[in-house]
C-alpha positions in Angstrom: 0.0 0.0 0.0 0.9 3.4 -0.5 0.5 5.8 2.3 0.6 9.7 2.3 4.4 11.5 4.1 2.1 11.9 7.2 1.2 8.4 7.6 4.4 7.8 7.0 5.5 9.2 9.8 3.5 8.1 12.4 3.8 4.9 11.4 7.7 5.7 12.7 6.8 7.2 15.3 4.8 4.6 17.2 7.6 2.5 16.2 10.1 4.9 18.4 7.1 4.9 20.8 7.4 1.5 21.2 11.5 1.3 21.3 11.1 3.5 24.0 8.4 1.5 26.0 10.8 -0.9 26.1 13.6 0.5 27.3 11.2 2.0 29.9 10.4 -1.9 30.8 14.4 -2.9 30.5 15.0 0.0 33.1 12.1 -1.4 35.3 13.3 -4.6 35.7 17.0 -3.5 36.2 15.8 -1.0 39.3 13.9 -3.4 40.6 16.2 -6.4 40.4 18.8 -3.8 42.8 16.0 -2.7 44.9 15.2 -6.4 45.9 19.2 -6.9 46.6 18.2 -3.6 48.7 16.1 -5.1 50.5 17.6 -8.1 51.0 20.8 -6.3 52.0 18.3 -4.1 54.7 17.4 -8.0 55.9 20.5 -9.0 56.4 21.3 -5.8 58.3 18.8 -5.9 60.7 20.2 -9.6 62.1 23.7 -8.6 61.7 25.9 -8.9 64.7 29.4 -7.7 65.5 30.9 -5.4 62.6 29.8 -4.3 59.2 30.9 -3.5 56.2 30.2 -1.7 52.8 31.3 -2.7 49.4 32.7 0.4 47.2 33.9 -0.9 43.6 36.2 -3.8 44.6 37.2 -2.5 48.1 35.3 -3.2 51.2 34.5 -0.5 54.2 34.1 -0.9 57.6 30.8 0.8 58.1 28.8 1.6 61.1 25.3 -0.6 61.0 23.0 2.9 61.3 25.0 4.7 58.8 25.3 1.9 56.6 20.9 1.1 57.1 20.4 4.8 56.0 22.4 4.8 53.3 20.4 1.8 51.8 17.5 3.0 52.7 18.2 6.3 50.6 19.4 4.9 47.8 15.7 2.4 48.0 14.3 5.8 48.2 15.7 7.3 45.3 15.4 3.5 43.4 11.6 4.4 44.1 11.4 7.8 42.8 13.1 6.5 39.2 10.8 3.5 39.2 7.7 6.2 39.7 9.5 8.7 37.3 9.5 5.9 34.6 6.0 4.7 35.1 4.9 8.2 34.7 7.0 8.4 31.1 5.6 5.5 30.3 2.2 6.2 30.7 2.1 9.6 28.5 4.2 8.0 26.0 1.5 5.0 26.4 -1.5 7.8 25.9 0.6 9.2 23.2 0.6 6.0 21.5 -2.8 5.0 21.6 -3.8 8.4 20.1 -1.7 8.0 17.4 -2.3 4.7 16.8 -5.8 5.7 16.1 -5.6 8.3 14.0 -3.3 5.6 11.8 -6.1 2.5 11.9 -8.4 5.4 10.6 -6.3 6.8 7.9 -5.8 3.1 7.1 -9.4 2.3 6.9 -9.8 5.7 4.3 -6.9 4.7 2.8 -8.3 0.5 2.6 -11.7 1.7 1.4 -10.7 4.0 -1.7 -8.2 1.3 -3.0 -12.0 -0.8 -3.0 -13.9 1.8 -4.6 -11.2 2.3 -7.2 -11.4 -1.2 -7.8 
């Protein structure tokens, strides 16, 4: 079929629409995986006895347990701001996509019925 420039381009851009769901998703998944090492690491934490200590790249820190709990339980809090800021992308690029999506089916369905009539 032959479609007008316009079409054209929406046609691309629910492709990109799509790319960009699912790197939202990829993102998701990655934030979550380290917020449930978090949480286990917050776990482990809480029953620890004696010293602690944090990892840093490939060296390890002694750490005091209260210092070391809020620091995890900031960066959880931050992991949970991202995970929020992504849903929210992802739901206006979501609206944006069904919109457009739409207004393609029906240019589609114009485009469908005059190749039928011109048969």
């Amino acid at each position: 079929m032959d479609f007008s420039k316009e079409t054209q381009e929406k046609i691309a851009q629910l492709q990109l629409f799509e790319q960009n769901m699912h790197s939202f998703g990829t993102q998701k998944r990655s934030i979550q995986s380290q917020m449930l090492e978090l949480d286990n690491a917050l776990k482990e934490l809480e029953t620890a006895k004696g010293e602690v200590y944090k990892i840093v790249g490939t060296i390890m820190f002694h750490s005091e347990k209260e210092v070391l709990g809020k620091d995890l339980k900031e960066k959880k809090e931050m992991f949970d701001l991202r995970i929020k800021s992504l849903e929210k992308q992802e739901k206006a690029i979501e609206e944006k996509a069904k919109k457009l999506q739409a207004e393609v089916m029906g240019e589609l369905e114009k485009h469908m019925e005059k190749d039928g009539r011109a048969h």
